[in-house]
ZAFIZA-944262 format. One record per residue: residue in three letters; x, y, z of N, C-alpha, C in turn. Coordinates in steps of 0.02 Angstrom, whole numbers, plus 50000, padded with zeros to 5 digits. Layout:
! residues N
ALAXYZXYZXYZ ...
! end
This chain:
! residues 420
UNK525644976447877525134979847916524444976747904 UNK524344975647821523734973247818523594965947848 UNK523804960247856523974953547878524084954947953 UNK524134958547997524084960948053523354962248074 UNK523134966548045522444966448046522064963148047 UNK522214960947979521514953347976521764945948036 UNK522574946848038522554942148091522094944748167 UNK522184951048171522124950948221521224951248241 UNK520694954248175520284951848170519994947248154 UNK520424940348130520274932748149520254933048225 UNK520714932648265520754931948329520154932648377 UNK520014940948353519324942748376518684937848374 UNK518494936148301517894931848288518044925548299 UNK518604923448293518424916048290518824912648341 UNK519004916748410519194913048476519114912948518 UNK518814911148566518334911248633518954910448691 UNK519024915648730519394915448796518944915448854 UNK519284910548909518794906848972519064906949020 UNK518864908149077519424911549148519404906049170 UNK520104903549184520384900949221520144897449320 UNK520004892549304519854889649370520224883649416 UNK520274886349470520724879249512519954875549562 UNK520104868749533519864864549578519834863949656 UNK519744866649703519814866049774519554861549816 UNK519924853849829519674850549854519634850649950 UNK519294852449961519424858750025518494856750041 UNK518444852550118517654850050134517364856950174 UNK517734860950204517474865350236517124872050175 UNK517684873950119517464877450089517054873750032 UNK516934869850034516614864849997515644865550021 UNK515814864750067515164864250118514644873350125 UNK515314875450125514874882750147514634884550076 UNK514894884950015514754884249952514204882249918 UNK514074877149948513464872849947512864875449966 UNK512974876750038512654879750083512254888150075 UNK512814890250036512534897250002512074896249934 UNK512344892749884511934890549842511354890349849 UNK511364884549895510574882049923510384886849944 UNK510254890549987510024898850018509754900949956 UNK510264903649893510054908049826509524904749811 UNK509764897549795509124892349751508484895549776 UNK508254893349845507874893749898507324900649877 UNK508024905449888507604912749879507414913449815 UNK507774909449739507424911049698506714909449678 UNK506644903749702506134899649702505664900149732 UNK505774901249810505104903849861505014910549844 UNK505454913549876505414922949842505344926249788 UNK505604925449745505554927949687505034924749650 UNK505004917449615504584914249603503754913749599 UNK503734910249691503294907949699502764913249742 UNK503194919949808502844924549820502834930349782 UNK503454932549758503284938649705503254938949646 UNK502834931949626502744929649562503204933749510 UNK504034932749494504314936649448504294934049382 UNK503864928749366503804927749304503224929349265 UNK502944934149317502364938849276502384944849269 UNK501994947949210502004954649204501424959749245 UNK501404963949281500824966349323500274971049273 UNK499784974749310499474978449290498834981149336 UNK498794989449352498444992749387497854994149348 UNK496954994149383496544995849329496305003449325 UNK495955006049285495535011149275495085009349294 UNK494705013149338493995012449393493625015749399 UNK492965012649376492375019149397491945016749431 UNK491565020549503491185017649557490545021649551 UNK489975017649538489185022549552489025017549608 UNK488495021449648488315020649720487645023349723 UNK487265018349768486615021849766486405017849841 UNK486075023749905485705022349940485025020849940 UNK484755017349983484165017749991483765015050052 UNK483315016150075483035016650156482495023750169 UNK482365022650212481645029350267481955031250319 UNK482035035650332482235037550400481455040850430 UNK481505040850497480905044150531481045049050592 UNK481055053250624481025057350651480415061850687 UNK480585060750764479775066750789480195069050854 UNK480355076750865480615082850901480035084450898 UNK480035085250954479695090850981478925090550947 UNK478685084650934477895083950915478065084050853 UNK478515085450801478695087550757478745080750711 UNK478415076150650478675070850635478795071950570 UNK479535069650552479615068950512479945062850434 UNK479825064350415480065057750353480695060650332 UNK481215055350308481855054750293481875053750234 UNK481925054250165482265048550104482945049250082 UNK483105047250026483765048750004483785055149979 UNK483385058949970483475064949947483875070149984 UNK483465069050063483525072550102484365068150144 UNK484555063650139484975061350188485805058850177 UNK485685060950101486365058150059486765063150035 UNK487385063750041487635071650026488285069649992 UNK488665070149913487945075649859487535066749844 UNK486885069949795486445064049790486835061449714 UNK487065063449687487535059049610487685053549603 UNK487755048949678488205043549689488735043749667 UNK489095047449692489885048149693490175041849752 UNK490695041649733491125035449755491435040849849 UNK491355045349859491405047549948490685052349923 UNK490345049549966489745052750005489625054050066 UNK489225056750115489015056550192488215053350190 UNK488135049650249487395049250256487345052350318 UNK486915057050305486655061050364486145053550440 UNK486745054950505486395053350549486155057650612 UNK486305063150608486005067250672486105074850635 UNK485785078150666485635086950631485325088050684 UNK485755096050703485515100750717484945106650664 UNK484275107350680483925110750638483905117750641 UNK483795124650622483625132350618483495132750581 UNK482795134950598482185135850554481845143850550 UNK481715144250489481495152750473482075158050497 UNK482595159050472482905160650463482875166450427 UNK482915173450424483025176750387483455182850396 UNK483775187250344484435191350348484005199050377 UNK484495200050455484365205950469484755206650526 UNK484465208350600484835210550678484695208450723 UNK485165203050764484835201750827485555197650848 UNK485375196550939485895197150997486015191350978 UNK486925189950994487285184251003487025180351043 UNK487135172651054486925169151086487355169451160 UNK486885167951226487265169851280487915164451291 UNK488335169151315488845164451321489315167151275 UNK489055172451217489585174551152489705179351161 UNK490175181651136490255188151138489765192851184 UNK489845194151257489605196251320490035204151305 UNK489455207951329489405214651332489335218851397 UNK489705223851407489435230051441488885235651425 UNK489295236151363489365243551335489265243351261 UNK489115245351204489215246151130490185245251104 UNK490435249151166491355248651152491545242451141 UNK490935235351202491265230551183491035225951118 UNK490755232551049490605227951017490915230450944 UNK491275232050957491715236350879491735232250848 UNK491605233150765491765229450719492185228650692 UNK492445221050679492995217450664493455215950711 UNK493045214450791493515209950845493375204050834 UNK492625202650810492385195050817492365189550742 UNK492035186250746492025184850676491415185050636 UNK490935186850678490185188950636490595197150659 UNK490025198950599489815206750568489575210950636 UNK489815214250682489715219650728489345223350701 UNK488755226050762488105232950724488585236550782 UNK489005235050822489175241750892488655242550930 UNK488165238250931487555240050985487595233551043 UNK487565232951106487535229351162486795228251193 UNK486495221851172485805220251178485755219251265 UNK485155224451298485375225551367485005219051398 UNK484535217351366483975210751397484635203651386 UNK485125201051326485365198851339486115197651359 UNK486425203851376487305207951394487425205251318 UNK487325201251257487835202351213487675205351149 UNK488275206151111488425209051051487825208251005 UNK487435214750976487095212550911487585212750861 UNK487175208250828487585206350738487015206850686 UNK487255207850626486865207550565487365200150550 UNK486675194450541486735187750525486005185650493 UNK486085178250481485425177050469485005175450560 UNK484425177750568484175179050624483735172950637 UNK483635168450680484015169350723484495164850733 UNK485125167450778485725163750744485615154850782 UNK486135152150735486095143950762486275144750844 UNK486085136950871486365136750932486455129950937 UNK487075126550922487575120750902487565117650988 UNK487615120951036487915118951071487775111151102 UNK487075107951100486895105251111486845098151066 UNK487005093751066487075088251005486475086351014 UNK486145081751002485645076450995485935071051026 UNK485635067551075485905060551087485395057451142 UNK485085052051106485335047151045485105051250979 UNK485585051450951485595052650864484905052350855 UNK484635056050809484035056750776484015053550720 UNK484165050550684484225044950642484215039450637 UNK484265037050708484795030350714484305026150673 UNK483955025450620483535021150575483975022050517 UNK484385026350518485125025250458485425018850457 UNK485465015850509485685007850533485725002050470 UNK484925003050466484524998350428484625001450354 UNK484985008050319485015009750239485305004150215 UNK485305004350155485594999650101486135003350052 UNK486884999750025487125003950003487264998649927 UNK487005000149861487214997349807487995001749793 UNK488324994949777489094998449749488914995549678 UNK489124996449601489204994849571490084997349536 UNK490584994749515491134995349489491384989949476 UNK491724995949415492034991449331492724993249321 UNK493054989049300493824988449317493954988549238 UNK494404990549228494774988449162495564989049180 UNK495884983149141496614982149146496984983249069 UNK497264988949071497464990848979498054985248952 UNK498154985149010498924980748980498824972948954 UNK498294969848969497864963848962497294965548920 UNK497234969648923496634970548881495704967848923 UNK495764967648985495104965049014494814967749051 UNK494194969649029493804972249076493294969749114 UNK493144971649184492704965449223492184971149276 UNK491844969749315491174970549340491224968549409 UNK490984971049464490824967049523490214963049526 UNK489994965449467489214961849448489614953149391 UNK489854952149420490214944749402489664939249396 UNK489784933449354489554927249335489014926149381 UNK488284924749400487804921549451487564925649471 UNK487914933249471487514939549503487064944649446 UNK486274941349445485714942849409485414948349463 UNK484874950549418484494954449441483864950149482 UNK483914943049502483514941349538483894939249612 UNK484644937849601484864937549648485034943849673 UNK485194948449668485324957149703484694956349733 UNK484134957249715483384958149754483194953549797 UNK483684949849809483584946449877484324944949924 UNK484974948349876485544946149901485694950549989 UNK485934951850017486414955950078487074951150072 UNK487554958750078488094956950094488364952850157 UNK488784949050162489184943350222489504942150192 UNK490284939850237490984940750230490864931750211 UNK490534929750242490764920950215490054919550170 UNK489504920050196489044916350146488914919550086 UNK488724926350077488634930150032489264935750000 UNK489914934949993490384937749977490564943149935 UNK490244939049882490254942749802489374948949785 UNK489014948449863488354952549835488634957849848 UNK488484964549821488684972949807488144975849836 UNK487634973949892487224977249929487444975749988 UNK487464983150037487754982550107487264985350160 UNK487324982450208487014987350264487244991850296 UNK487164995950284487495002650317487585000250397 UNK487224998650450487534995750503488014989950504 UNK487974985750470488574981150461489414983150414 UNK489324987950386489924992850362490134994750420 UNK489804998450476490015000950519490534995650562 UNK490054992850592490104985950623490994983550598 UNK490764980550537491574976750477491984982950506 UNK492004990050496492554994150502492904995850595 UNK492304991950645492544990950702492414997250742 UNK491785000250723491615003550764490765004450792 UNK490665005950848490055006050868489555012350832 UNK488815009050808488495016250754488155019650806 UNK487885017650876487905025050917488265029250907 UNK488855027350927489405032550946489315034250885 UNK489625032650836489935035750754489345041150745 UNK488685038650754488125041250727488195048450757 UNK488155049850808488185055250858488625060150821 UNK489115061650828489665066450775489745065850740 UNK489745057450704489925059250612490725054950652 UNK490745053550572491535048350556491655046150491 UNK492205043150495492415042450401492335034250410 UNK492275031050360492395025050356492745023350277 UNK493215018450269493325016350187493035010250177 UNK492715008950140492645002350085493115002350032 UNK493484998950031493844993749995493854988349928 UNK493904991449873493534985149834494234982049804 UNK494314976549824495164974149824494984968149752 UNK495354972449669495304967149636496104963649612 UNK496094958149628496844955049620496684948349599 UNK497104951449546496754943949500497424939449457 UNK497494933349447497854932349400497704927949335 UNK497814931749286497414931349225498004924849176 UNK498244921849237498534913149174498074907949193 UNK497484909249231496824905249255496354908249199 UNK495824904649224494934907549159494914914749219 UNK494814921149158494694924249172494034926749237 UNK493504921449241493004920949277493104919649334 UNK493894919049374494094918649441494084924649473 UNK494314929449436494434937849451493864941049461 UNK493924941849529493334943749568493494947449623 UNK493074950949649493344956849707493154955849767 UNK493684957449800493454955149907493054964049904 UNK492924962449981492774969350006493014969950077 UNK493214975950080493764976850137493364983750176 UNK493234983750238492964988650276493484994250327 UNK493655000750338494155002350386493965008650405 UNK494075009050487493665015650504494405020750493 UNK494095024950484494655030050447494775035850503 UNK494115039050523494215043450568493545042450625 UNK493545044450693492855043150739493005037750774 UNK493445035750771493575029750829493385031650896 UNK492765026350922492615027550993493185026251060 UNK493565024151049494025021751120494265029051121 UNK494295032051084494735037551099494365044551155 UNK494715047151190494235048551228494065056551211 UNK493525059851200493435066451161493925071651198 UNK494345074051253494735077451265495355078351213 UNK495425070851220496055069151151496185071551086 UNK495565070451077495355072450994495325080850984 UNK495845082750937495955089650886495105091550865 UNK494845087850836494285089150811493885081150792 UNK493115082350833492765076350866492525074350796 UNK492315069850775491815068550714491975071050650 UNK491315071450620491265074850545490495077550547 UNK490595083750515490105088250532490115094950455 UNK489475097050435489575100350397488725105250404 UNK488635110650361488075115050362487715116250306 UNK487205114750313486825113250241486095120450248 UNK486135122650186485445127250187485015126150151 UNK484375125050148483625126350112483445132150095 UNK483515137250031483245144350034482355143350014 UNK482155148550018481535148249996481235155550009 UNK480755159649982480485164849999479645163650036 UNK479545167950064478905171750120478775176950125 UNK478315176550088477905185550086478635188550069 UNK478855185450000479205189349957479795190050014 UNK479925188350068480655190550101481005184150102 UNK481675183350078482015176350074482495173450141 UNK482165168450137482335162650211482645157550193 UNK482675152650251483295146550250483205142450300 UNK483195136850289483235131950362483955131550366 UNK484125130850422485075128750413484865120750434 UNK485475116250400485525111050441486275110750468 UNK486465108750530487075104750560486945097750539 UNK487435095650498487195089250459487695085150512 UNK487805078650535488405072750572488215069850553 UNK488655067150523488505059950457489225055550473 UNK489175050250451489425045050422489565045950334 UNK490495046550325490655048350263490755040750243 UNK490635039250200490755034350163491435034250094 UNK492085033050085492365032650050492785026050012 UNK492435025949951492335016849915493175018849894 UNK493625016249896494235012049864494505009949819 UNK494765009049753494705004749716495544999949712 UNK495554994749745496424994349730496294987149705 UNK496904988349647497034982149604497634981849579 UNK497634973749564498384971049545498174964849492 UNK498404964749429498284959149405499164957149376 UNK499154952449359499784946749324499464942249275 UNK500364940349248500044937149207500684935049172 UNK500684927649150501414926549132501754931649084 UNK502554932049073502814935649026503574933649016 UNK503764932948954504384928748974504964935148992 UNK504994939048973505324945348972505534944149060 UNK505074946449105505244946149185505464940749217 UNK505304933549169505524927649181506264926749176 UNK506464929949126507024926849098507464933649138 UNK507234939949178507674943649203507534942849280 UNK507004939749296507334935449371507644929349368 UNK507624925249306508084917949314508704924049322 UNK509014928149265509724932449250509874934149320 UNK509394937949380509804941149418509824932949495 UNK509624929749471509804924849527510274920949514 UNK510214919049453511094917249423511634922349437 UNK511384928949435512114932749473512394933449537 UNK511634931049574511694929049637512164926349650 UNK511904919349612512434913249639513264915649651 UNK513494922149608514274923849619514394924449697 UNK513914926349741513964928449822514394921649828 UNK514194916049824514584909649834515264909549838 UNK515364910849764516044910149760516434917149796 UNK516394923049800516564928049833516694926749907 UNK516264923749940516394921349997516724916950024 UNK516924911449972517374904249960518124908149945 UNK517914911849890518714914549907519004920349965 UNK518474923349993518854926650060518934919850111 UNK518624915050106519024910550164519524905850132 UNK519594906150083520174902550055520864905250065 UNK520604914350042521424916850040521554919850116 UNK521214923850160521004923750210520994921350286 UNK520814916550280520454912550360520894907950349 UNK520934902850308521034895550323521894893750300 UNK522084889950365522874888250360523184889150306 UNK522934886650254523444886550196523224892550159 UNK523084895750176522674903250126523374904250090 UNK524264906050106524594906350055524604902649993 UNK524744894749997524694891949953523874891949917 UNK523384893649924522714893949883522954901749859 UNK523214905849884523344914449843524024911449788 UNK524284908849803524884904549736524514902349671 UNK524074897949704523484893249650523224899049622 UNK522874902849643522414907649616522524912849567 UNK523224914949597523474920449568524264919249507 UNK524044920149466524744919749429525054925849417 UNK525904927149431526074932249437526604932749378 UNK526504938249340527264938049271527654939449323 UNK528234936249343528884934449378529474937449313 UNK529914941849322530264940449257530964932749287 UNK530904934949353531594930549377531354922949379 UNK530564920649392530284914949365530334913649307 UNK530064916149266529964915349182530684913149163 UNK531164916349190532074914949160531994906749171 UNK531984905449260532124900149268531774894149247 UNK531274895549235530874890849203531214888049130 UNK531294894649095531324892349017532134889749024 UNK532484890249064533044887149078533224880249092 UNK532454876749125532374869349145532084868549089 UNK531844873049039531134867748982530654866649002 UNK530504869649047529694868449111529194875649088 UNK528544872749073528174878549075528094882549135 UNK527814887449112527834893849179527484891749236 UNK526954889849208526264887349266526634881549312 UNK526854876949273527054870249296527794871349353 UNK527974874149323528744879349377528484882549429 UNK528044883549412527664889449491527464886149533 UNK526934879249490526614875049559527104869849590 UNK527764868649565528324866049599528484871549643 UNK528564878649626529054879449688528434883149733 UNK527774881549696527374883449787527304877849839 UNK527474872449791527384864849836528084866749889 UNK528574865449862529234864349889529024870949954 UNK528974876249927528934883449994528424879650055 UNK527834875350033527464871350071527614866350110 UNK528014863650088528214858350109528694860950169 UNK529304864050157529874869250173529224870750257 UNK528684873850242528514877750291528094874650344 UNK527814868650324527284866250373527494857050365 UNK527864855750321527724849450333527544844850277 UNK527544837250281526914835750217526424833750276 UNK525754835350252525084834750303524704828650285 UNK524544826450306524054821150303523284823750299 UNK523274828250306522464831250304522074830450247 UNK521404826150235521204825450182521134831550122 UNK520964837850174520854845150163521484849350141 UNK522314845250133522594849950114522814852350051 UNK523364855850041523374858449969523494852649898 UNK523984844549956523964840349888523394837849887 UNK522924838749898522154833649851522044839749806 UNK522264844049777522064850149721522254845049656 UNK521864847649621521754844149548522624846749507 UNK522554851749509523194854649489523644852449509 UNK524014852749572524394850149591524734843449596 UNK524164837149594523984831649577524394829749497 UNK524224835049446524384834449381525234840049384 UNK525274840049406526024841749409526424838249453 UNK526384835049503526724828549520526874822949488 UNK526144821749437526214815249395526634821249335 
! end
């Protein structure tokens, strides 16, 4: 028992078993073989390789974006002139990475909480019946203002009246703002952290830089009309209702170069406000929001309202870095070498399969424990293998002939060595 064992754990360690292969000298399956190969090669190399770089390791960054406008706006309604800054036109003022810049407002001014008639056109009256509280969505007093047929309400007095936009936009000197982006990337997995404020970009070049897609690429000051513009839409129109736009700060870098290549595009896309579309179409036109000023008068407390239509601004941050690693190297060489099996899988469905002699290549291929072979064999003194490929020749021969075809079963290596 014990000598059993250890033989049979010799066996284990110290003998290498190797599957069995027949030579197929065969130009058709020869060719397609080839032919697939080359394909794998191909894809490992262009595809895998060379576009989805698999012999690098990736990495997404941590991103933080500050933003700062700056520009005058000017304004005169109604004799009325007024000055614009960032205080007043940027919403919130923190420089957060999505902001709005206010380009058109509706104004209501002196404002204060008490009673007075819906605007005509609202909620229209007979009677006090038609003004019960909690049909509408302002606060019902039940009283029917007779000078104008509608509903009084307790609101702030007197109420807005939206209906009317501005156009042309009251702003349109938003055009000309300036928008500083500043953002800083870090990649944990590399360990690198980088700047849009990159190599050459000083504080003497920003104070004279503007952004452009070819001459000036890498400056981080924009024109608010040329954002527009890059994202493909007209700043009348946008200006008028309000719209979204994205900026884009695209960093993709690959870090087996000097780090000082990795540098960021900028990418513009109108998000929402597209002019072709025609306003019937549209669920809901623009971007629009309501802003208040409180303040007191003779001790009673007031409010300007604003209807703010702005232009939202929302900055982006997308990144991709690489970077060699042998780990992903060595498990895309592994799975394209397993590739290559498609080859042979396909060589042998047309071997046993499709092509004339597919019996005799399923003979070659396949060895079968025969017990009524095995007798006759050890009866001539002929090994098993060597007995088999005689009597698949002879059944061959028996069935088709001897062939002259360069392609048939005698040019097999095997077969060859059992004749001699």
């Amino acid at each position: 028992m014990k000598s059993q064992i250890t033989n049979a754990l010799s066996d284990f360690f110290f003998e290498y078993e190797t599957p069995r292969q027949v030579l197929v000298r065969n130009r058709r399956v020869g060719v397609v073989c080839r032919l697939i190969q080359l394909g794998v090669l191909a894809y490992i190399i262009v595809w895998v390789f060379i576009y989805e770089k698999g012999y690098q390791s990736t990495d997404t960054a941590v991103s933080s974006v500050f933003t700062k406008m700056k520009g005058v706006g000017y304004t005169n309604v109604n004799g009325a002139e007024r000055v614009w800054d960032v205080a007043d036109y940027v919403f919130p003022p923190q420089g957060d990475s999505s902001f709005v810049v206010m380009t058109n407002y509706i104004i209501t001014e002196g404002q204060k909480m008490g009673k007075c008639p819906e605007l005509p056109g609202k909620h229209n009256c007979s009677s006090g019946a038609d003004c019960e509280g909690g049909s509408f969505k302002r606060q019902m007093t039940g009283v029917c203002v007779n000078t104008t047929k509608t509903c009084e309400v307790l609101a702030w007095c007197p109420v807005e009246n939206d209906h009317n936009i501005p156009d042309p936009p009251l702003l349109m000197s938003a055009e000309n703002y300036t928008l500083f982006i500043k953002n800083s990337v870090t990649f944990p997995l590399f360990g690198v952290t980088r700047s849009n404020l990159v190599e050459g970009i000083n504080n003497t070049y920003i104070r004279q830089c503007l952004h452009h897609p070819k001459t000036a690429p890498l400056c981080p000051i924009f024109k608010l009309g040329d954002i527009v513009k890059e994202s493909g839409f007209n700043f009348t129109t946008i200006a008028r209702e309000g719209g979204a736009i994205g900026i884009v700060v695209d960093w993709t870098c690959n870090f087996d170069v000097d780090i000082k290549h990795c540098k960021p595009t900028y990418k513009f896309h109108g998000l929402y406000g597209n002019p072709d579309e025609k306003d019937k179409a549209k669920a809901s036109v623009g971007y629009n929001f309501r802003y208040a000023k409180h303040y007191l008068e003779d001790k009673v407390p007031k409010r300007t309202l604003l209807k703010v239509f702005g232009i939202r601004v929302d900055i982006i941050v997308q990144s991709l870095a690489r970077k060699f690693d042998i780990i992903p190297t060595l498990t895309a060489i592994g799975s394209g070498v397993g590739i290559f099996g498609v080859a042979t899988v396909v060589c042998d469905l047309m071997m046993l399969y499709i092509l004339p002699k597919r019996e005799f290549y399923k003979n070659m291929k396949f060895k079968y424990t025969d017990t009524q072979i095995q007798h006759d064999s050890e009866s001539l003194g002929l090994d098993t293998s060597v007995y088999y490929t005689l009597e698949a020749n002879a059944r061959q021969v028996q069935d088709t002939g001897q062939s002259n075809d360069p392609d048939s079963e005698e040019a097999s290596t095997e077969t060859d060595a059992s004749n001699k």
